[in-house]
C-alpha positions, -999 to 999 in steps of 0.1 A, spaced: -142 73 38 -169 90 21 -202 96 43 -181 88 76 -176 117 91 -205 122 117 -235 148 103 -264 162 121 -299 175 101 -282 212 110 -257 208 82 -255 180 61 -281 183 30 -289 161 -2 -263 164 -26 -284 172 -57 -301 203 -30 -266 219 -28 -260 220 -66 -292 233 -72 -282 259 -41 -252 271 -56 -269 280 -91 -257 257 -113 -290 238 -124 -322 227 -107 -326 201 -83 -336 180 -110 -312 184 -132 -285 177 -107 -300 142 -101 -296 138 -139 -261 151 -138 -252 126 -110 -266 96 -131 -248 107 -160 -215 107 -137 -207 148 -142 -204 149 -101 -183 135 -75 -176 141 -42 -145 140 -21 -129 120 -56 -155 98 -58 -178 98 -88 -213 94 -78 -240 73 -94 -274 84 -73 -284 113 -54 -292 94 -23 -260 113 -7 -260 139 25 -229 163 23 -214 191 45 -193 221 41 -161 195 48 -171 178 13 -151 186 -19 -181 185 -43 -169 186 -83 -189 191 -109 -179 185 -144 -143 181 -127 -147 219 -115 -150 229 -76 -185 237 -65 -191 276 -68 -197 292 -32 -231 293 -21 -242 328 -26 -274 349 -9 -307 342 -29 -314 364 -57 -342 369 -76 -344 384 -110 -380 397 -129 -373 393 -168 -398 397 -196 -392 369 -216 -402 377 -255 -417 352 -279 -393 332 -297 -371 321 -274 -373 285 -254 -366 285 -215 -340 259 -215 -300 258 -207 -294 242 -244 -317 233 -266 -309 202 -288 -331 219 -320 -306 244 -322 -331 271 -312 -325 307 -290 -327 303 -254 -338 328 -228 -304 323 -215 -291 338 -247 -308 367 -245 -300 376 -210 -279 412 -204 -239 406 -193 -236 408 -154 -259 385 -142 -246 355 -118 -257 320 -126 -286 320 -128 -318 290 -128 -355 298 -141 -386 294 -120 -404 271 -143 -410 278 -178 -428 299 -205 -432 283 -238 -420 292 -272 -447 313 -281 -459 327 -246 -441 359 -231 -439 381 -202 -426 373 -164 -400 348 -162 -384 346 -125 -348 337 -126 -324 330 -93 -289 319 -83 -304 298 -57 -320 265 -65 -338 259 -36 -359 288 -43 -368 281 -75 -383 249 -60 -400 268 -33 -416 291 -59 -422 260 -80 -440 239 -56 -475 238 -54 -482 231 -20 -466 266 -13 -501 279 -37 -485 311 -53 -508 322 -77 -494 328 -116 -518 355 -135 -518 357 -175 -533 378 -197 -549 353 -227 -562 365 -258 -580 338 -272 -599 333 -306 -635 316 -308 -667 319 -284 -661 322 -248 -689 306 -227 -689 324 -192 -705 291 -183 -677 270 -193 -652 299 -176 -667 293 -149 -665 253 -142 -627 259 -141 -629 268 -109 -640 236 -99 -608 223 -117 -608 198 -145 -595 162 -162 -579 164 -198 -573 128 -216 -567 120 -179 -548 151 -165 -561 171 -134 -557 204 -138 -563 223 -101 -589 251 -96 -582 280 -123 -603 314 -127 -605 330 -160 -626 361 -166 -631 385 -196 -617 412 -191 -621 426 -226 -653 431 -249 -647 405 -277 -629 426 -313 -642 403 -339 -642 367 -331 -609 375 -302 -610 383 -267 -587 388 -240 -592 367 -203 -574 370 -168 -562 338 -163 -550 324 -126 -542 294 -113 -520 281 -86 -502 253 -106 -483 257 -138 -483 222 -154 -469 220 -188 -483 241 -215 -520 243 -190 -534 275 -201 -533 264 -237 -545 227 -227 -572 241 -210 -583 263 -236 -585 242 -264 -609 217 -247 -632 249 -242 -628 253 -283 -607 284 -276 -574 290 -294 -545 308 -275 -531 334 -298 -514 355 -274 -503 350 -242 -487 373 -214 -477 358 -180 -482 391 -158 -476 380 -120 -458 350 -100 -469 349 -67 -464 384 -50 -437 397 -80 -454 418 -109 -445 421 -143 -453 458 -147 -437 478 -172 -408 460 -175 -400 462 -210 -390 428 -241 -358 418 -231 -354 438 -194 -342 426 -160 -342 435 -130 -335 422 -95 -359 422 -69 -339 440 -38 -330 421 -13 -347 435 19 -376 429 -8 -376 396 -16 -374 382 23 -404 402 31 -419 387 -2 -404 351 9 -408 353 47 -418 316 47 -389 301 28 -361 322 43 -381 311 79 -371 275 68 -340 284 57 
């Protein structure tokens, strides 16, 4: 019977956390493939997440075994404009996941970058560390370069620190500094925050009268974008990336 066999906290886990573990989506989308049915578990389709499991499971997804649970990776790539951070997009558009170079495992992104915004994109086989890197309890600071058109107020800059509500959004504590003299009516900020709601650089902004025309994610957390050129990836080493991590491999 499914569930019967006896489990302790030391190795049973939420079904939707060991999908997301093995690389094959995030956590989230895993809850949405069980409600859709694509997952089942010792021949038993599933219809919620609310499920513990254990190596002794048979977990299928889309009728196909589970991968094995591989190491954590992590993966810097500079994400051009142009292309949406999404498995399948349903406007037919170019996907990161397109563009990505043969070789790589299955691999999940750490959040997103929009259509028009470029730069670091963190990618990993490991679901459980995208959410990690996601959260924002766990405060890792994203840094942008922003080239914005209009008149920047140093005032206004500086209220963001403070955070601030949009048509009834908070947006946490940000700093933004110019860290360019203005070339005609543009100028180029630093822009850091510890967040990353949806499209929040831009929202934030365009209720300061500033237009985003450009804009380059540069650092996530403790991993920098460097030179890495359009296109590139490269994995962070291993021995690297636990130093980098030392409080989610702790956990682990």
């Amino acid at each position: 019977m499914l569930g019967a066999a006896p489990q302790s906290p030391k190795d049973s886990e939420r079904i939707a956390k060991v999908i997301a573990r093995a690389g094959l989506c995030s956590r989230r989308d895993a809850e949405r493939w069980i409600a859709d049915g694509r997952v089942s578990v010792n021949g038993r389709i599933l219809s919620t997440p609310a499920l513990t499991v254990t190596a002794r499971d048979r977990i299928m997804v889309d009728g196909k075994p589970l991968p094995a649970i591989e190491a954590p990776r992590l993966f810097l790539y500079h994400k051009p404009v142009g292309l949406v951070t999404t498995a399948r997009d349903e406007k037919g558009r170019a996907t990161v996941f397109d563009d990505l170079p043969p070789g790589l495992p299955r691999v999940v992104s750490v959040g997103r970058l929009d259509l028009s915004s470029e730069g670091l994109l963190l990618l990993t086989n490991d679901g459980g560390l995208a959410r990690y890197l996601e959260l924002p309890a766990n405060a890792l600071k994203r840094r942008y370069r922003v080239r914005v058109h209009g008149t920047v107020r140093p005032a206004a800059l500086l209220q963001l620190t403070r955070g601030i509500t949009i048509e009834g959004m908070n947006y946490g504590p940000m700093e933004a500094t110019v860290d360019r003299a203005p070339s005609g009516t543009n100028s180029w900020l630093t822009v850091t925050l510890k967040e990353g709601k949806n499209r929040e650089v831009r929202k934030v902004m365009s209720h300061l009268r500033l237009d985003v025309n450009r804009l380059i994610r540069t650092s996530y957390g403790p991993f920098e974008l460097g030179d890495l050129a359009a296109g590139a990836v490269k994995e962070v080493p291993p021995k690297t990336l636990r130093q980098s991590l030392a409080g989610y491999f702790a956990q682990k």
